[in-house]
N, C-alpha and C positions, 0 to 999 in steps of 0.2 A: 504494500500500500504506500505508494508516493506522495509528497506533499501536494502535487495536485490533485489528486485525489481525494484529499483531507478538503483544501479550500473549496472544491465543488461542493461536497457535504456543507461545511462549514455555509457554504452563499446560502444552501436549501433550507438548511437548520434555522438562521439567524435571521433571513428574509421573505417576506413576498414578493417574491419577484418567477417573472418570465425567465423560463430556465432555457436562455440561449446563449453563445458561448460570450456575444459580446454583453446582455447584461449580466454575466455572472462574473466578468473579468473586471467590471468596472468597481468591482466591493473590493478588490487590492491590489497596492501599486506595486508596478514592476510587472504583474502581468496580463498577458495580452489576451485576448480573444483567439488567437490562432492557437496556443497552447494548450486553452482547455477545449479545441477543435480537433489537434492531433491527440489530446489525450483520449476521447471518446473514438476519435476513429482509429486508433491504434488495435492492434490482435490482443485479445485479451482472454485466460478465461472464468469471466464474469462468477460463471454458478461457484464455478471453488474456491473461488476468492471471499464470495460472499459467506461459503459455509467455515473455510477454513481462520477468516478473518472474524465474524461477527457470530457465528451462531454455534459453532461445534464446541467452545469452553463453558457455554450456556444452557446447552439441552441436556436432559437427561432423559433417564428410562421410565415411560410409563408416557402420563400427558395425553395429547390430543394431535393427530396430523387431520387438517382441514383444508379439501379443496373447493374451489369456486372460481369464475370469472368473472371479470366486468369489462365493459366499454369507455377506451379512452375517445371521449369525441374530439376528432379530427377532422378538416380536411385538407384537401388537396390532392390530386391524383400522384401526385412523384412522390409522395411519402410513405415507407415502409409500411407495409400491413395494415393502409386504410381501405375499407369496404365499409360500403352498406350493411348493415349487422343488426339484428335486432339486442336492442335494450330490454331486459325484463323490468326494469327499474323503474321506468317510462311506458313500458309494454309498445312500444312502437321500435319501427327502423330506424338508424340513425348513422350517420359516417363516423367510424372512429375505427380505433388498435381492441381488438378483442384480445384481451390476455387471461390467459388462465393462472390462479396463483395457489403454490402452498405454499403453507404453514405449520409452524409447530406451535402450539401452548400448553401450559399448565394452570391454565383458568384465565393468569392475570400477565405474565410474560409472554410477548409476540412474537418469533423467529420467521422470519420469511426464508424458504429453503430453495425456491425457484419458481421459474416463470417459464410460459410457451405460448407464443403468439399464436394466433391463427389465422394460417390465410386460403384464402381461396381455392379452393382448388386442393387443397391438402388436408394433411389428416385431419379428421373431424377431433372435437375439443375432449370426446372421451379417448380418444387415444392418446392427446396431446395430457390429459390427468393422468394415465396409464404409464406415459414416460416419466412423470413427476416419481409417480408412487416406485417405480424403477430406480431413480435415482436417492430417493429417501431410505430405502431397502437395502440399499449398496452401498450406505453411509452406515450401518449399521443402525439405522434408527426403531424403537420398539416400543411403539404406542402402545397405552392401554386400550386405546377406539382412536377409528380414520371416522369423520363425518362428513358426509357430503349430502347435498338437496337432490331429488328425483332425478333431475338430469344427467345425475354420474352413475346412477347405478342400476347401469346395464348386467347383463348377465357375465360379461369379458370383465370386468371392473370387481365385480363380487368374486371372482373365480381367482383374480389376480390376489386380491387383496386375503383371502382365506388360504392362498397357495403359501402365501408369506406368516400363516401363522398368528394373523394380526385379527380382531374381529374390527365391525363396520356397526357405525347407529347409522340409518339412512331415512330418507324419503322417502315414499312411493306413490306415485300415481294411482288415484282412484280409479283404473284401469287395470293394474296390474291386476296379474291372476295369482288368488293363493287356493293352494288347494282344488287346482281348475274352475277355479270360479273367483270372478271380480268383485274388488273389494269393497267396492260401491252398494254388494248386494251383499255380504258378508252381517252388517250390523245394521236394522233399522231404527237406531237409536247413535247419538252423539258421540257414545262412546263404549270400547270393546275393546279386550284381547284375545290371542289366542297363538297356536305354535303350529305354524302349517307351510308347506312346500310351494316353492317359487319354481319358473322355469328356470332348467340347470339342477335342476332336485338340491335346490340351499333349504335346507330347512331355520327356517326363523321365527321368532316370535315377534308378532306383529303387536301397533296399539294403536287403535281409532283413539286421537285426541280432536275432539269436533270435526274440523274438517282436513284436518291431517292425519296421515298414517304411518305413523315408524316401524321402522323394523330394526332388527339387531339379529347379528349372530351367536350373541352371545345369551346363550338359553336359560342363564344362570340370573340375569337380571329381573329386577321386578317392574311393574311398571312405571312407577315413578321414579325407580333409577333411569331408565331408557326415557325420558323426557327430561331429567335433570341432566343427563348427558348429555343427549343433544342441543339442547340450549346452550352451552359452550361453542357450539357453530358460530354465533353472532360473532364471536371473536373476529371471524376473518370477514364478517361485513365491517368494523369497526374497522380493522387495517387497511380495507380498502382504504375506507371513508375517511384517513390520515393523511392515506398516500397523495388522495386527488387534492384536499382542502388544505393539508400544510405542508407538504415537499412535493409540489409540481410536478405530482406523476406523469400526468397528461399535458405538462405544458411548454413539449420538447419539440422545437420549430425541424430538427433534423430529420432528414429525408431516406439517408440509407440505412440499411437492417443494421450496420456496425453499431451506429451514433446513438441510433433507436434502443439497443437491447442494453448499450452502455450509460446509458440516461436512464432507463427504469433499473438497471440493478444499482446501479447508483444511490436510488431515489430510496430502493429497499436497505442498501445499506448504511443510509441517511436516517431511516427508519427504525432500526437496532440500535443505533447511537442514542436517538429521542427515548425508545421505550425503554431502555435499559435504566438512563437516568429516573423514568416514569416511574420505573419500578423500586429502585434507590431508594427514590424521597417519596415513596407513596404517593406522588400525586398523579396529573395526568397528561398526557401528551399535551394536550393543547393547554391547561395549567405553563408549564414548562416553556412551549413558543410563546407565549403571551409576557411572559418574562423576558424570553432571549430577544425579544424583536425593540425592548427599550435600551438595550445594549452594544457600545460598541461592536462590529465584528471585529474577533479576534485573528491572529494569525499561527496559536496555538488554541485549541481550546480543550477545556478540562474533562468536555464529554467524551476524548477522544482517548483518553487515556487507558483506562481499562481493553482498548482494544490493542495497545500501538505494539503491547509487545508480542500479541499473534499475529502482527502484520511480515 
């Protein structure tokens, strides 16, 4: 991790500002815009820098891995990995970077472990979760529960994640079949359990919560444990909800796959630096930027310490 690397954190950390190379160069003297232009476009690799620098002296055994995506709105045709994409968020189309992201927690500390664009034409977003959960698996990582919403759990995703030893709390679509029959016709009342066979013969135990339906594989939990589990999911809407409103996830004017993937892991390991202190002094991320933005920027800063000597 090089000092330029430090002062891009630093610009995201201590400002709102537009994350392009020239106004991030104008917060210290001496350097340029082309600097922190050949720094993002330089070879780099991002995912193990991120894990080996920011996240691997901070996880442990057990916790939560959680995937999800979201839409950075963009446009521009020359810019990496913009399309038309639906927003669930919005429920409508919209142009931006769809990225898919994980995470690690243990309820209250956030580790972002990597990211997978998607684009057109290429693998769809459950495969692009499937490389995730490959590369978490390979880091030796070993959840207590992976959580993901309807969308990720396919029968290739349940298969993966059970091959790995690991149980899942999930979603499921009032569509899905348990027990050869859909789960829409399963309970004619608000709410129900019960332990019955998915396609792919998983056997789970399911729980009608009003108009959601969990499952888990782990046949051992009650019902109110598999809702109090999965409730920890929010975590990674909150991380989004960090990335875009106080380190300029989406506010990256660069156009090719290099500068693009080098400006969001950035952004994430901008993100480790905020929560870690979050978690320090109890307070909260945005607690924190709300202090640091009445403050000089530094050219050392004190949040960066805890990480400098795994750099």
């Amino acid at each position: 991790m090089n000092t330029l690397m430090i002062f891009y954190m630093i610009a995201l950390i201590y400002r709102d500002t537009k994350a392009s190379s020239v106004a991030l160069s104008e917060w210290f003297e001496g350097v340029s815009h082309d600097q922190f232009t050949r720094l993002l476009s330089k070879a780099q690799s991002w995912p193990t820098l991120l894990w080996r620098v920011f996240a691997s002296n901070l996880i442990a055994d057990g916790g939560y891995l959680i995937v999800d995506d979201t839409v950075l709105e963009k446009f521009g045709k020359q810019v990496f990995g913009v399309y038309w994409v639906h927003s669930s968020r919005i429920n409508k189309a919209v142009k931006g970077i769809n990225v898919v992201l994980l995470i690690w927690t243990d309820g209250r500390r956030r580790l972002p472990l990597g990211i997978k664009v998607w684009r057109k034409g290429g693998p769809t977003r459950v495969v692009l979760a499937s490389k995730l959960f490959r590369w978490a698996y390979n880091l030796g990582i070993k959840p207590q529960y992976v959580l993901f919403d309807s969308w990720y759990s396919s029968k290739s995703i349940l298969r993966q994640i059970r091959s790995y030893n690991w149980h899942f709390i999930t979603r499921l679509s009032k569509n899905r079949k348990l027990s050869g029959k859909q789960l829409k016709y399963h309970w004619p009342h608000r709410f129900g359990h019960t332990i019955g066979k998915v396609v792919g013969g998983f056997e789970l135990f399911v729980v009608k919560d009003s108009r959601r339906y969990l499952a888990t594989s782990d046949l051992s939990l009650s019902l109110k444990q598999v809702k109090f589990h999965y409730a920890v999911r929010q975590q990674i809407e909150e991380t989004i909800k960090i990335l875009k409103s106080q380190l300029a996830w989406g506010k990256c004017p660069a156009r090719t796959k290099a500068t693009q993937l080098a400006h969001l892991h950035l952004c994430l390991m901008a993100f480790c630096v905020l929560d870690n202190e979050a978690v320090r002094i109890q307070a909260t991320p945005y607690q924190i930027r709300r202090s640091l933005l009445r403050q000089a920027i530094p050219l050392h800063s004190f949040l960066f310490l805890p990480f400098i000597s795994a750099a």
